[in-house]
OpenMM code with the backbone's topology and positions (N, CA, C; nanometers):
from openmm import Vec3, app, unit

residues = "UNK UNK UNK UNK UNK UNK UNK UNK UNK UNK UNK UNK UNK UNK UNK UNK UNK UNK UNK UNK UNK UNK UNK UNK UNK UNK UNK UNK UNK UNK UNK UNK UNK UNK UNK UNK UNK UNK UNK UNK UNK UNK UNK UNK UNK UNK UNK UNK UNK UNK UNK UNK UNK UNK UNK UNK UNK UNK UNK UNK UNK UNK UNK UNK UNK UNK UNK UNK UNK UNK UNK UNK UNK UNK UNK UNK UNK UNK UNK UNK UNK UNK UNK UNK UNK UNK UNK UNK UNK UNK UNK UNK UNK UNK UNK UNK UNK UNK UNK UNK UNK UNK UNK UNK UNK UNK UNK UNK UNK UNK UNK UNK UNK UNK UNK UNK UNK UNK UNK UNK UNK UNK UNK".split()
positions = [
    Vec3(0.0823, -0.1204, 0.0000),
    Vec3(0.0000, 0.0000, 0.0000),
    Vec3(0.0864, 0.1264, 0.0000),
    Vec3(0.1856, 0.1262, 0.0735),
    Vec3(0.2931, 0.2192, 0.0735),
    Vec3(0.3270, 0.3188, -0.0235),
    Vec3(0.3902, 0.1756, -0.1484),
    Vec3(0.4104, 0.2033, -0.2390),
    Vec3(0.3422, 0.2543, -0.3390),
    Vec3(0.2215, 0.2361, -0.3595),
    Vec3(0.0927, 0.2554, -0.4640),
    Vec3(0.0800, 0.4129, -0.3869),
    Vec3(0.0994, 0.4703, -0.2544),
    Vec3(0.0603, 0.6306, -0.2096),
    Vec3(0.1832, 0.6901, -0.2590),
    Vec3(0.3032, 0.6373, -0.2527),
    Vec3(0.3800, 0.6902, -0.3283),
    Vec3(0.4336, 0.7407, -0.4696),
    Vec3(0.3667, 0.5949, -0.5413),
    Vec3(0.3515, 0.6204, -0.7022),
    Vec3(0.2593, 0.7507, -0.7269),
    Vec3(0.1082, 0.7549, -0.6654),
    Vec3(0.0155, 0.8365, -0.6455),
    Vec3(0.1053, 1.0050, -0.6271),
    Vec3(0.1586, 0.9977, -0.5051),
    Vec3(0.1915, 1.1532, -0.4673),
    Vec3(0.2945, 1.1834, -0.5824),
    Vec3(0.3543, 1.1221, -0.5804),
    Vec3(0.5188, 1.1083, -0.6802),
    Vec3(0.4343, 1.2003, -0.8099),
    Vec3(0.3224, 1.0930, -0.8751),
    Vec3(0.2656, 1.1790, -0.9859),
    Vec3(0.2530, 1.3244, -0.9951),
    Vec3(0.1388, 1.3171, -0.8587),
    Vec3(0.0975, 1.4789, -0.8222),
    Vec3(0.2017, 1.5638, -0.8688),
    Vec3(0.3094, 1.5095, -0.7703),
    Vec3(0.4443, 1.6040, -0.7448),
    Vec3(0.4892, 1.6340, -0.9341),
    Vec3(0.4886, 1.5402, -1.0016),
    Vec3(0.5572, 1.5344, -1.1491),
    Vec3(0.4531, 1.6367, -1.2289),
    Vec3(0.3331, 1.6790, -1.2031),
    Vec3(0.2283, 1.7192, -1.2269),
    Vec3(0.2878, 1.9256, -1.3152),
    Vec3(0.3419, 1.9698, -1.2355),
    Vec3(0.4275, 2.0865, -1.2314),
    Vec3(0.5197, 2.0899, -1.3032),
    Vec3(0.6164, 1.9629, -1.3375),
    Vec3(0.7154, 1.9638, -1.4397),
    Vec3(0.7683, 2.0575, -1.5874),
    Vec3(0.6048, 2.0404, -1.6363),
    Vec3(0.6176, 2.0964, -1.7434),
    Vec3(0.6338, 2.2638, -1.6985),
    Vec3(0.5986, 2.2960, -1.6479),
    Vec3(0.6134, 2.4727, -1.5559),
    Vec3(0.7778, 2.5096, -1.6285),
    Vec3(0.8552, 2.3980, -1.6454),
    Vec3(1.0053, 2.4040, -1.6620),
    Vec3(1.0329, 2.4529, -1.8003),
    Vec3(0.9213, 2.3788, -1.8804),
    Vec3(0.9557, 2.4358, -2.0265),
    Vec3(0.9244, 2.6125, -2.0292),
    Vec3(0.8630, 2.6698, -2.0061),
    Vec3(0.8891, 2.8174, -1.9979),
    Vec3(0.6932, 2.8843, -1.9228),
    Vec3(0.7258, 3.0131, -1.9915),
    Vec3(0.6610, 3.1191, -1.8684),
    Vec3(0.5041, 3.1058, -1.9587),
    Vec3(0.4900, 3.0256, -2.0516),
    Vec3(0.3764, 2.9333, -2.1044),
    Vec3(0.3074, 2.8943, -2.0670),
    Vec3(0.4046, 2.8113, -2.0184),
    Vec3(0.3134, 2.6280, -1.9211),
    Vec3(0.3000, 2.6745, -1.8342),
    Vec3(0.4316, 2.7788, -1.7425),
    Vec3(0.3876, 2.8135, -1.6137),
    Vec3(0.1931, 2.8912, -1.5807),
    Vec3(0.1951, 2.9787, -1.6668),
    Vec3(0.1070, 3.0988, -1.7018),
    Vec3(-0.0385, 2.9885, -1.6806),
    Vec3(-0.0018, 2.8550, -1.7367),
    Vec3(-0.1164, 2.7578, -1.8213),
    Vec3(-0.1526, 2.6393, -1.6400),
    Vec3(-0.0383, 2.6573, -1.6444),
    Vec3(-0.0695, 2.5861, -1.4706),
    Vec3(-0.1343, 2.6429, -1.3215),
    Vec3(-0.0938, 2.7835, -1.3438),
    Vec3(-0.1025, 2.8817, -1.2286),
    Vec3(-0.2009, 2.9466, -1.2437),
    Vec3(-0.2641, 3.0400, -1.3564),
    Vec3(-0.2890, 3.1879, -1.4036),
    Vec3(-0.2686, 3.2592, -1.3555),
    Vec3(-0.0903, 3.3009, -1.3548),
    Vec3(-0.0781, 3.4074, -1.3017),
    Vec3(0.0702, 3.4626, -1.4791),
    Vec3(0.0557, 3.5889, -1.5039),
    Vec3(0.1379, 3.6241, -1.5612),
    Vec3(0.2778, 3.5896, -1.5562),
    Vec3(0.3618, 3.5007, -1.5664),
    Vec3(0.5028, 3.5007, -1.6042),
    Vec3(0.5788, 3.6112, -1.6553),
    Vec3(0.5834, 3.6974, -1.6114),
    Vec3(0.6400, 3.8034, -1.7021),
    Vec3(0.7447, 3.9061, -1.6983),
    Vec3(0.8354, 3.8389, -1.5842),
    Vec3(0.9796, 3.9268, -1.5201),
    Vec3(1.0487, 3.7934, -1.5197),
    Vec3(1.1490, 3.8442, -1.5519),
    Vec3(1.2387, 3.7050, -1.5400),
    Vec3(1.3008, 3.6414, -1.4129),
    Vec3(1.2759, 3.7069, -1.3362),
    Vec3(1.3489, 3.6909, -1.1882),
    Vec3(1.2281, 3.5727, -1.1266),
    Vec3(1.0827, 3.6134, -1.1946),
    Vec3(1.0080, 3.5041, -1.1226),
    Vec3(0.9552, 3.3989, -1.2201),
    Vec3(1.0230, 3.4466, -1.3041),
    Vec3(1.0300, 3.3048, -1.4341),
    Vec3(1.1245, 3.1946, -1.3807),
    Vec3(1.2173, 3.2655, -1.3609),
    Vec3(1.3592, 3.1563, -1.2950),
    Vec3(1.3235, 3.0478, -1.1642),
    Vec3(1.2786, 3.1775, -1.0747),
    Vec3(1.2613, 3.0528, -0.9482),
    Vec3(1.1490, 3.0077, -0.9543),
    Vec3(1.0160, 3.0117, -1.0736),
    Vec3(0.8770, 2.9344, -1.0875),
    Vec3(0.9292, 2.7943, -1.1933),
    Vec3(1.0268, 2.8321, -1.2783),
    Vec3(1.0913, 2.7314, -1.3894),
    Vec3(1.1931, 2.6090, -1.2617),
    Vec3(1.2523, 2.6994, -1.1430),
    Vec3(1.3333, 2.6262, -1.0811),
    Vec3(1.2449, 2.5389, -0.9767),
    Vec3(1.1130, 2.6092, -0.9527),
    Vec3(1.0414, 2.4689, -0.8526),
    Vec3(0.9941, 2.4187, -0.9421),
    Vec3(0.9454, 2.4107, -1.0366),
    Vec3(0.9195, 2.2584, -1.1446),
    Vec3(1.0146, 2.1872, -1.1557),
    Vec3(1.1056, 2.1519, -1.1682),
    Vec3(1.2080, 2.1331, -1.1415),
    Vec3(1.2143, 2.0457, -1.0248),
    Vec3(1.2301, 2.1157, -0.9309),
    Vec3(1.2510, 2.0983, -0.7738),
    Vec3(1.1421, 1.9927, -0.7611),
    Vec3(1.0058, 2.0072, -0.8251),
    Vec3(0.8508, 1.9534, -0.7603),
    Vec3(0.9246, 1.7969, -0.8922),
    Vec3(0.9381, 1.8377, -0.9628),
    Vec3(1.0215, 1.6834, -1.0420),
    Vec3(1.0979, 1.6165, -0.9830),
    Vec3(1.1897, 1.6389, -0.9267),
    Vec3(1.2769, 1.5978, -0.8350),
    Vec3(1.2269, 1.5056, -0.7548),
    Vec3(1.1355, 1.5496, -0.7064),
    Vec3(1.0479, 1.5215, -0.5501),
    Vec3(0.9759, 1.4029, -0.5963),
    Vec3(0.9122, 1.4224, -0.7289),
    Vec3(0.8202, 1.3263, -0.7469),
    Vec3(0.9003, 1.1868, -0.7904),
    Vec3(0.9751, 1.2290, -0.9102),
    Vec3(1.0703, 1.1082, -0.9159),
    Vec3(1.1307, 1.0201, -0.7680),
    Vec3(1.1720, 1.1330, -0.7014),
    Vec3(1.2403, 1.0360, -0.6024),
    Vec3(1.1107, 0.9361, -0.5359),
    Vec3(1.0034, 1.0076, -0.5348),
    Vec3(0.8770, 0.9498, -0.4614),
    Vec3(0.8701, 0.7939, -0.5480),
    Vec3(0.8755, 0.8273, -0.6830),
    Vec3(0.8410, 0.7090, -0.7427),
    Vec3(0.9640, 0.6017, -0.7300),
    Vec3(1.1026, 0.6821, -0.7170),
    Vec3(1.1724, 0.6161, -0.7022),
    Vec3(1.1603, 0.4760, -0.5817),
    Vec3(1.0986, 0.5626, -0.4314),
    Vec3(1.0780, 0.5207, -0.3336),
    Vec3(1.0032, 0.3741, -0.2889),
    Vec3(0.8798, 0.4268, -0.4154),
    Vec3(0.7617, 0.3241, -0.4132),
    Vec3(0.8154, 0.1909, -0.4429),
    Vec3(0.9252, 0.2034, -0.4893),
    Vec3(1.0201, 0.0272, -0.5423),
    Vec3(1.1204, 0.0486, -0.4574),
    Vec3(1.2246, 0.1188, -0.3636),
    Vec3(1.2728, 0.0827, -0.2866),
    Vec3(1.2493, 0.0772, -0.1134),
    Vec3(1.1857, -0.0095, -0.0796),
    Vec3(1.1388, 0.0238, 0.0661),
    Vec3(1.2596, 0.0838, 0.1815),
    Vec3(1.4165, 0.0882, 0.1302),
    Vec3(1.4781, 0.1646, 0.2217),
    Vec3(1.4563, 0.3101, 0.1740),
    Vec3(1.4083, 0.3670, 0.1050),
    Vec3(1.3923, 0.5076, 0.0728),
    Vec3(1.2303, 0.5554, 0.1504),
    Vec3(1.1841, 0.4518, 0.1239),
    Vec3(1.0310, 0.4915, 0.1902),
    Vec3(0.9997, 0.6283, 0.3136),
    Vec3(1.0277, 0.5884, 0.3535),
    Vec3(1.0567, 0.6889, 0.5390),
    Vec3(1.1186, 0.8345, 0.4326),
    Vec3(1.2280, 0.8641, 0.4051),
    Vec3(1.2290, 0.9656, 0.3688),
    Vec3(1.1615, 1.0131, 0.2610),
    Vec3(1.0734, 0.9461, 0.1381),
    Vec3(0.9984, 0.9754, 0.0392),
    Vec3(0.8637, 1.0487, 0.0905),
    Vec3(0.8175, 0.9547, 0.2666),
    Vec3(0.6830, 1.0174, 0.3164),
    Vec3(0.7305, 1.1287, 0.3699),
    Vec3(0.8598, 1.1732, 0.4685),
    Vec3(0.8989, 1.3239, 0.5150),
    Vec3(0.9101, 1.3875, 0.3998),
    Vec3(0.9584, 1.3616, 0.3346),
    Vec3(0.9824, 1.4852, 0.2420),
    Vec3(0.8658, 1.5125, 0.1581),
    Vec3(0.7338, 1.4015, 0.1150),
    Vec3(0.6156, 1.4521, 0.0857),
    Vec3(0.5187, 1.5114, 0.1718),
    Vec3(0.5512, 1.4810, 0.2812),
    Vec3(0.4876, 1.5494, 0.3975),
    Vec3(0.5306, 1.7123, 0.3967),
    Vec3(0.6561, 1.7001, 0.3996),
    Vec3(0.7107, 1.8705, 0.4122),
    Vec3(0.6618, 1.9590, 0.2946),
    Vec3(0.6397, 1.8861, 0.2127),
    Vec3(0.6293, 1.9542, 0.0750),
    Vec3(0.4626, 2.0436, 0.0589),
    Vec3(0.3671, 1.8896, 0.0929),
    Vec3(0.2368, 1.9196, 0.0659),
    Vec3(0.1660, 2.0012, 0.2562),
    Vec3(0.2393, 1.9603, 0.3234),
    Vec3(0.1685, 2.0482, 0.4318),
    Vec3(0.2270, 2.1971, 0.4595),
    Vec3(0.3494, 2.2460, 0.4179),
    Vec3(0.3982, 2.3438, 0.3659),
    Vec3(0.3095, 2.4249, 0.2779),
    Vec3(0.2647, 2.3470, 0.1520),
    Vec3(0.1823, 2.4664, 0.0379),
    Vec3(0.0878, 2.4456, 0.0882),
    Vec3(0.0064, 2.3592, 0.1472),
    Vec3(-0.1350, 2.3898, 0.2048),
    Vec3(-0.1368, 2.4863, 0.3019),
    Vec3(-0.0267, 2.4767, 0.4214),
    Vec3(-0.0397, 2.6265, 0.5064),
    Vec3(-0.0367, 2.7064, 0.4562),
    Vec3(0.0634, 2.7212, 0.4027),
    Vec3(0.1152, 2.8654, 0.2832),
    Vec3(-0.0785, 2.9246, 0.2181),
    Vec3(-0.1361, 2.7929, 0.1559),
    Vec3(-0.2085, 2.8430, 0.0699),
    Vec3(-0.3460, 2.9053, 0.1877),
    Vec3(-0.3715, 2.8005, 0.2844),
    Vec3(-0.5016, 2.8552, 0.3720),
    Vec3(-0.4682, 2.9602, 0.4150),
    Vec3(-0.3235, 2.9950, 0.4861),
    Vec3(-0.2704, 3.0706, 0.5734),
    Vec3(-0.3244, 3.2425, 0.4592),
    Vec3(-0.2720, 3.2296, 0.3669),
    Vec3(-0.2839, 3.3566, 0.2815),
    Vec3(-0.4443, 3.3708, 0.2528),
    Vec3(-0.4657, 3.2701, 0.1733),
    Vec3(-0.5955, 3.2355, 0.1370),
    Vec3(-0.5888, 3.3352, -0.0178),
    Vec3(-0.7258, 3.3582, -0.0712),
    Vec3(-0.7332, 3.4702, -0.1996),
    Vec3(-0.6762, 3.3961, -0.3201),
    Vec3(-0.6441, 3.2878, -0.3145),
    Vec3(-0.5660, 3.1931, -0.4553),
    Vec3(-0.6857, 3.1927, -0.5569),
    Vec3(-0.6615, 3.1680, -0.7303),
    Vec3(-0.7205, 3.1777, -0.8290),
    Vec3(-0.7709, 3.0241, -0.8759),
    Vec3(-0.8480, 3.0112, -0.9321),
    Vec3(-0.9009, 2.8631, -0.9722),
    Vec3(-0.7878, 2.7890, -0.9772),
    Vec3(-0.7145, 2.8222, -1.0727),
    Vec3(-0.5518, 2.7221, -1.0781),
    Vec3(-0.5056, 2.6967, -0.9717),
    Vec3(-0.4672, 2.7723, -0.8668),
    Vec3(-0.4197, 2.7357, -0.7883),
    Vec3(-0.4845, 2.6705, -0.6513),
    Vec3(-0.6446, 2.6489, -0.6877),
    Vec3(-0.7210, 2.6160, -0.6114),
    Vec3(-0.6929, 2.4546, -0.6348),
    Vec3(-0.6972, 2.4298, -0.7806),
    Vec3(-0.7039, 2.2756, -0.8479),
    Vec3(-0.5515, 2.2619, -0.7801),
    Vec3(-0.4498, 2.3248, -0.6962),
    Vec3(-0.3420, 2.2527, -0.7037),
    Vec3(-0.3689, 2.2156, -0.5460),
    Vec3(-0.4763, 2.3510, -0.4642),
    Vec3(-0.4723, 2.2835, -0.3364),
    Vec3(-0.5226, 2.1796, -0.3608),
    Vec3(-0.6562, 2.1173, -0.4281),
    Vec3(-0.6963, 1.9978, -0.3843),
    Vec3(-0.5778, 1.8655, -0.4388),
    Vec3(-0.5168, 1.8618, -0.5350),
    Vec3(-0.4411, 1.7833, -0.5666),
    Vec3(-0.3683, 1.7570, -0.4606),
    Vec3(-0.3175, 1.8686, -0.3593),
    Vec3(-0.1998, 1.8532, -0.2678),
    Vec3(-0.3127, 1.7930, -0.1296),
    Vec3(-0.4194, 1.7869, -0.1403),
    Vec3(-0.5291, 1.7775, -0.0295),
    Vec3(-0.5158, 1.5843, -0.0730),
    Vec3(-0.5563, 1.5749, -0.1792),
    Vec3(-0.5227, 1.4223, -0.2313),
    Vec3(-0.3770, 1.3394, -0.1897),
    Vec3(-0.3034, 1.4200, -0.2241),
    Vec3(-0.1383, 1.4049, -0.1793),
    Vec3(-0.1086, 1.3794, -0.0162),
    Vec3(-0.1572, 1.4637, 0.0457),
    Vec3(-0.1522, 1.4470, 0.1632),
    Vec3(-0.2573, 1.3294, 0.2477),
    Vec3(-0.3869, 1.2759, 0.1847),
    Vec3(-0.4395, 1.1551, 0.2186),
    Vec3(-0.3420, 1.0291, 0.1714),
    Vec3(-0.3463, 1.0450, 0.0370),
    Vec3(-0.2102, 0.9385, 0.0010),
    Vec3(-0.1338, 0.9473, 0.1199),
    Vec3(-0.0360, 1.0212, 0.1087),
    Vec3(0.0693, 1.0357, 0.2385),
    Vec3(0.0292, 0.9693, 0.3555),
    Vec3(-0.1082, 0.9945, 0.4190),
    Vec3(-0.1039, 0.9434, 0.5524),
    Vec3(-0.1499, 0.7862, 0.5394),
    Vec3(-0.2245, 0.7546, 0.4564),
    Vec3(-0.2403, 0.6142, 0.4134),
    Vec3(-0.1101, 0.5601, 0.4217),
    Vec3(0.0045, 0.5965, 0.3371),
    Vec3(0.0943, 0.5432, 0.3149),
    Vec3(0.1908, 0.5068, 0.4295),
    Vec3(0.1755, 0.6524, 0.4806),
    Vec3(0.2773, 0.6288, 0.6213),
    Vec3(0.1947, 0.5134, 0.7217),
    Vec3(0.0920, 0.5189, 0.7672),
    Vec3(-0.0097, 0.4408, 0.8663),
    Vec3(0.0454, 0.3119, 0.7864),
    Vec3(0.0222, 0.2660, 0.6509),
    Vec3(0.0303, 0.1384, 0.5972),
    Vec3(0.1996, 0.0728, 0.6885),
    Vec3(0.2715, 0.1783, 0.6147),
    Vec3(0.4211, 0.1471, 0.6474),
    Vec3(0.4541, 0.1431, 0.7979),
    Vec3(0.3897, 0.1659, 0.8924),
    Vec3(0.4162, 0.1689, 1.0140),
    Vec3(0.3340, 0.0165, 1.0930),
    Vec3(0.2215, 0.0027, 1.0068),
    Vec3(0.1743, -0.1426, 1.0681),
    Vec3(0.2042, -0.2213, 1.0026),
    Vec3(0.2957, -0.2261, 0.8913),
    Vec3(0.3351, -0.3415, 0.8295),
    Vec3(0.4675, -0.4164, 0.9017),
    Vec3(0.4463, -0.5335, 0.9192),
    Vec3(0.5488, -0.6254, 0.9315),
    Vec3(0.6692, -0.6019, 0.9112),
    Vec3(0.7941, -0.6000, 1.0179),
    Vec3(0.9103, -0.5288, 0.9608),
    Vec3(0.9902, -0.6518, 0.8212),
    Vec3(1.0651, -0.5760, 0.7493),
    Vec3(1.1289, -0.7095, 0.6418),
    Vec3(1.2393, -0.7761, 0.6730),
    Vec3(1.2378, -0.8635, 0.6669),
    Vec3(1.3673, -0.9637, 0.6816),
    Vec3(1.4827, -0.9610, 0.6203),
] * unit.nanometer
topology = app.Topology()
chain = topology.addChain("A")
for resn in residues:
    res = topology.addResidue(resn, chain)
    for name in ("N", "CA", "C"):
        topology.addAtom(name, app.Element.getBySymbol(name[0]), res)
Protein backbone atom coordinates (compact mmCIF):
# COMPACT_ATOMS: atom_id res chain seq x y z
CA UNK A 1 0.00 0.00 0.00
CA UNK A 2 2.93 2.19 0.73
CA UNK A 3 4.10 2.03 -2.39
CA UNK A 4 0.93 2.55 -4.64
CA UNK A 5 0.60 6.31 -2.10
CA UNK A 6 3.80 6.90 -3.28
CA UNK A 7 3.51 6.20 -7.02
CA UNK A 8 0.15 8.37 -6.45
CA UNK A 9 1.92 11.53 -4.67
CA UNK A 10 5.19 11.08 -6.80
CA UNK A 11 2.66 11.79 -9.86
CA UNK A 12 0.97 14.79 -8.22
CA UNK A 13 4.44 16.04 -7.45
CA UNK A 14 5.57 15.34 -11.49
CA UNK A 15 2.28 17.19 -12.27
CA UNK A 16 4.28 20.86 -12.31
CA UNK A 17 7.15 19.64 -14.40
CA UNK A 18 6.18 20.96 -17.43
CA UNK A 19 6.13 24.73 -15.56
CA UNK A 20 10.05 24.04 -16.62
CA UNK A 21 9.56 24.36 -20.26
CA UNK A 22 8.89 28.17 -19.98
CA UNK A 23 6.61 31.19 -18.68
CA UNK A 24 3.76 29.33 -21.04
CA UNK A 25 3.13 26.28 -19.21
CA UNK A 26 3.88 28.14 -16.14
CA UNK A 27 1.07 30.99 -17.02
CA UNK A 28 -1.16 27.58 -18.21
CA UNK A 29 -0.69 25.86 -14.71
CA UNK A 30 -1.03 28.82 -12.29
CA UNK A 31 -2.89 31.88 -14.04
CA UNK A 32 -0.78 34.07 -13.02
CA UNK A 33 1.38 36.24 -15.61
CA UNK A 34 5.03 35.01 -16.04
CA UNK A 35 6.40 38.03 -17.02
CA UNK A 36 9.80 39.27 -15.20
CA UNK A 37 12.39 37.05 -15.40
CA UNK A 38 13.49 36.91 -11.88
CA UNK A 39 10.08 35.04 -11.23
CA UNK A 40 10.30 33.05 -14.34
CA UNK A 41 13.59 31.56 -12.95
CA UNK A 42 12.61 30.53 -9.48
CA UNK A 43 8.77 29.34 -10.88
CA UNK A 44 10.91 27.31 -13.89
CA UNK A 45 13.33 26.26 -10.81
CA UNK A 46 10.41 24.69 -8.53
CA UNK A 47 9.19 22.58 -11.45
CA UNK A 48 12.08 21.33 -11.42
CA UNK A 49 12.51 20.98 -7.74
CA UNK A 50 8.51 19.53 -7.60
CA UNK A 51 10.21 16.83 -10.42
CA UNK A 52 12.77 15.98 -8.35
CA UNK A 53 10.48 15.22 -5.50
CA UNK A 54 8.20 13.26 -7.47
CA UNK A 55 10.70 11.08 -9.16
CA UNK A 56 12.40 10.36 -6.02
CA UNK A 57 8.77 9.50 -4.61
CA UNK A 58 8.41 7.09 -7.43
CA UNK A 59 11.72 6.16 -7.02
CA UNK A 60 10.78 5.21 -3.34
CA UNK A 61 7.62 3.24 -4.13
CA UNK A 62 10.20 0.27 -5.42
CA UNK A 63 12.73 0.83 -2.87
CA UNK A 64 11.39 0.24 0.66
CA UNK A 65 14.78 1.65 2.22
CA UNK A 66 13.92 5.08 0.73
CA UNK A 67 10.31 4.92 1.90
CA UNK A 68 10.57 6.89 5.39
CA UNK A 69 12.29 9.66 3.69
CA UNK A 70 9.98 9.75 0.39
CA UNK A 71 6.83 10.17 3.16
CA UNK A 72 8.99 13.24 5.15
CA UNK A 73 9.82 14.85 2.42
CA UNK A 74 6.16 14.52 0.86
CA UNK A 75 4.88 15.49 3.97
CA UNK A 76 7.11 18.71 4.12
CA UNK A 77 6.29 19.54 0.75
CA UNK A 78 2.37 19.20 0.66
CA UNK A 79 1.69 20.48 4.32
CA UNK A 80 3.98 23.44 3.66
CA UNK A 81 1.82 24.66 0.38
CA UNK A 82 -1.35 23.90 2.05
CA UNK A 83 -0.40 26.26 5.06
CA UNK A 84 1.15 28.65 2.83
CA UNK A 85 -2.09 28.43 0.70
CA UNK A 86 -5.02 28.55 3.72
CA UNK A 87 -2.70 30.71 5.73
CA UNK A 88 -2.84 33.57 2.82
CA UNK A 89 -5.96 32.36 1.37
CA UNK A 90 -7.33 34.70 -2.00
CA UNK A 91 -5.66 31.93 -4.55
CA UNK A 92 -7.21 31.78 -8.29
CA UNK A 93 -9.01 28.63 -9.72
CA UNK A 94 -5.52 27.22 -10.78
CA UNK A 95 -4.20 27.36 -7.88
CA UNK A 96 -7.21 26.16 -6.11
CA UNK A 97 -7.04 22.76 -8.48
CA UNK A 98 -3.42 22.53 -7.04
CA UNK A 99 -4.72 22.83 -3.36
CA UNK A 100 -6.96 19.98 -3.84
CA UNK A 101 -4.41 17.83 -5.67
CA UNK A 102 -2.00 18.53 -2.68
CA UNK A 103 -5.29 17.78 -0.30
CA UNK A 104 -5.23 14.22 -2.31
CA UNK A 105 -1.38 14.05 -1.79
CA UNK A 106 -1.52 14.47 1.63
CA UNK A 107 -4.39 11.55 2.19
CA UNK A 108 -2.10 9.38 0.01
CA UNK A 109 0.69 10.36 2.39
CA UNK A 110 -1.04 9.43 5.52
CA UNK A 111 -2.40 6.14 4.13
CA UNK A 112 0.94 5.43 3.15
CA UNK A 113 2.77 6.29 6.21
CA UNK A 114 -0.10 4.41 8.66
CA UNK A 115 0.30 1.38 5.97
CA UNK A 116 4.21 1.47 6.47
CA UNK A 117 4.16 1.69 10.14
CA UNK A 118 1.74 -1.43 10.68
CA UNK A 119 3.35 -3.41 8.30
CA UNK A 120 5.49 -6.25 9.32
CA UNK A 121 9.10 -5.29 9.61
CA UNK A 122 11.29 -7.10 6.42
CA UNK A 123 13.67 -9.64 6.82
Amino acid sequence: MTALTLVITGLIHLMPLSGALGAEQLARLYGLAVNEPNLEVLMRHRAVMFGLLGLFMIAAAFMPSLQVAALIAGFASVISFLWLAFSIGGYNTQLAKVVIADLVALVCLLVGGVALAISPPAR
